[in-house]
C-alpha positions in Angstrom: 38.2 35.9 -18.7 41.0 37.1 -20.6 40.9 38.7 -24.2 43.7 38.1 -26.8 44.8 40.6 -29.5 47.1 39.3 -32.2 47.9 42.4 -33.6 49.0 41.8 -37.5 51.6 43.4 -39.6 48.8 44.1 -42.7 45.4 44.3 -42.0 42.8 44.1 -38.9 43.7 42.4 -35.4 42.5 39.3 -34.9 40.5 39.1 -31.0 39.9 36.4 -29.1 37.9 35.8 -26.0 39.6 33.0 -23.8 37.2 32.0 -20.7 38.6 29.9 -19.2 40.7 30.6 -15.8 44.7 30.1 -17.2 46.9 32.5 -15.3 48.0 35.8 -18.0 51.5 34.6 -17.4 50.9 31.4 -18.4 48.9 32.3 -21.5 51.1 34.3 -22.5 54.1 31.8 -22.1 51.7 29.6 -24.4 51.1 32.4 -27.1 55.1 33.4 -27.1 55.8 29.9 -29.2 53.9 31.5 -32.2 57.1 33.4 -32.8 59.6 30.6 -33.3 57.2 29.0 -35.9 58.4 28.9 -38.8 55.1 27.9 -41.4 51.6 28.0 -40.2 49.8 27.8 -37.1 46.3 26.7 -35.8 44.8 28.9 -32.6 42.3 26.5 -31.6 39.3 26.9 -29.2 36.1 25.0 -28.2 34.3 27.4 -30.9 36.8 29.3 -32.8 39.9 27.9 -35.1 42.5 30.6 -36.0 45.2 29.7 -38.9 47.5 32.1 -39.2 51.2 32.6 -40.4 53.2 33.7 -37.6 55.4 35.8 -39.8 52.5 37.7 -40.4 52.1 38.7 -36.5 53.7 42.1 -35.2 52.3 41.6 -31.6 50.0 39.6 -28.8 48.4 41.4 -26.3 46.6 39.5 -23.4 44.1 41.8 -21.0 42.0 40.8 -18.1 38.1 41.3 -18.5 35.1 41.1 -16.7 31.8 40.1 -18.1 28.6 40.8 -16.4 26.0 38.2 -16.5 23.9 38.1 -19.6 26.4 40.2 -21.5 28.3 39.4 -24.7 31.6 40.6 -25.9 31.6 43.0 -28.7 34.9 40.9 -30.0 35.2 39.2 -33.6 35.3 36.0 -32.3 34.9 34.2 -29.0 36.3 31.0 -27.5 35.0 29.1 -24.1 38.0 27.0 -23.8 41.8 27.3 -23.4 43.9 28.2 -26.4 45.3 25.3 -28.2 48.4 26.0 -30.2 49.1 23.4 -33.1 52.4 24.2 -34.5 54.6 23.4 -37.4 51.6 23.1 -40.1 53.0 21.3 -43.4 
């Protein structure tokens, strides 16, 4: 299970729970094409939809957890699939 910080410029991070198995590299190869958007973006999960302006983002951070059985995160919101990264929003 990974957790992902998108930490903003102005105002709280926004934390995501990703449990599905995707390597850190590759998650985090994923989350790098947030930066070379140029209008809004859609972090989409199983559960959870994310739009955001990727100006608006000063960092990502992607950690490594472990979850014991019959424990929840204490995140803001959580996702049981993959990120899926819809780009280029009109």
């Amino acid at each position: 299970m990974k957790r992902i910080v998108i930490s903003l410029k102005c105002g709280e991070s926004i934390n995501l729970i990703d449990q599905d198995e995707t390597l850190s590299q590759n998650l985090l190869e994923q989350l790098s094409s947030l930066f070379s958007i140029n209008s809004v973006s859609i972090l989409k999960t199983k559960t959870t939809s994310v739009i955001i302006r990727p100006s608006d983002i000063s960092s990502i951070s992607v950690e490594d957890i472990e979850m014991e059985e019959n424990t929840t995160p204490s995140q803001k919101v959580e996702s049981e699939q993959p990120v899926d990264i819809i780009t280029d929003m009109d």
